[in-house]
N, C-alpha and C positions, 0 to 999 in steps of 0.2 A: 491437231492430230488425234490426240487421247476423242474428243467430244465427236468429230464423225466417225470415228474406228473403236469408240467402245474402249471401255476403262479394261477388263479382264485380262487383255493383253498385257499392261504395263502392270496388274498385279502376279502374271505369272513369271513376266522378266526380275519381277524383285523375288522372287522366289518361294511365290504363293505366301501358306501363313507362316511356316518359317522364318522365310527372310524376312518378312515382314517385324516379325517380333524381336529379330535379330535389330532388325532398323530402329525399330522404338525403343529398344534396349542401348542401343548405341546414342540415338537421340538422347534420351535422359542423364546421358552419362555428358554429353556435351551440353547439356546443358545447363545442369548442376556445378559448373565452371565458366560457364559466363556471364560475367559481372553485369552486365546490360539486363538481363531479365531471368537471374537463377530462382531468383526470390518469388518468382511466380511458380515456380516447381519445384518446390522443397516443403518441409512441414509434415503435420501428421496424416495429410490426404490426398499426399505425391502417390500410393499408390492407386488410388480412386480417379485421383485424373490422368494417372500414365494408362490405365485398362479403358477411359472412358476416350480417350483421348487417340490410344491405340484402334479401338473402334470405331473411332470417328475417318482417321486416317486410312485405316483399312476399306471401308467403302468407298472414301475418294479415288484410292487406287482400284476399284474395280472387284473388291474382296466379294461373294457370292453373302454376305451376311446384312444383317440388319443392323443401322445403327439407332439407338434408343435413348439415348442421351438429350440432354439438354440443346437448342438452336445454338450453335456458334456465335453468331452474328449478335444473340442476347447474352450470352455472357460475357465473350468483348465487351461491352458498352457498359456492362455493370464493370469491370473491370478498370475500364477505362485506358482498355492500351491502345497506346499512339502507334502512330506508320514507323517511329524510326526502331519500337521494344517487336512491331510485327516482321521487319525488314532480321531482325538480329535473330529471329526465331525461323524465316526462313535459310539464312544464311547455319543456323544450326542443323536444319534439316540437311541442306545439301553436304555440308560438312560432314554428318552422318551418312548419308545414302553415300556418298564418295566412299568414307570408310569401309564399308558392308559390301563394296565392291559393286556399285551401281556403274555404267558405264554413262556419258555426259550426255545421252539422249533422255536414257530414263530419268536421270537429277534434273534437267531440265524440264522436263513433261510432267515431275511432279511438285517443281517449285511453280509452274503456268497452273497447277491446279489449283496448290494451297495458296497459290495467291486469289484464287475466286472467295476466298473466306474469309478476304479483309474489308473489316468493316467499312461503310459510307463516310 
């Protein structure tokens, strides 16, 4: 749906950048509480990856901005995270969007998306 009808739509159902920062606010806070992979978001440069990370996410959803960041797909693999720490990180997202008051089309439509960013 999102790939022939254009992301912009499902970024203005989350509530443009608002909700949006509401959502990565909300993410970070469930995540810093899950034992499966907090340790990836915590530290002296949780705020460097929540804003880079937030932008990363913002353009998936269709945000009108540029993302400048680093390839995903290369810092995975330096990272070396598996399917089941990527499965717990989208399972956080939805956990969040649900929070923030996502209805279970848009949580859907954007865990089909972030799942495009898991690595080979």
């Amino acid at each position: 749906k999102c790939e022939s009808q254009g992301t912009d739509g499902l970024y203005e159902s989350l509530g443009g950048q608002q909700g949006l920062q509401t959502f990565i606010d909300k993410l970070y806070e469930t995540l810093a509480v899950d034992e499966r992979i907090k340790h990836y978001f915590s530290g002296s440069k949780v705020d460097a990856i929540k804003k880079s990370q937030g932008d990363y996410l913002a353009v998936m959803f269709g945000a009108p901005i540029q993302y400048d960041g680093r390839p995903l797909d290369r810092i995975h693999t330096v990272m070396s995270i598996s399917d089941f720490e990527f499965d717990a990180f989208l399972a956080c997202c939805a956990t969040a969007l649900r929070a923030v008051g996502a209805d279970a089309t848009n949580v859907d439509e954007c865990v089909v998306l972030l799942e495009t960013a898991r690595r080979d």
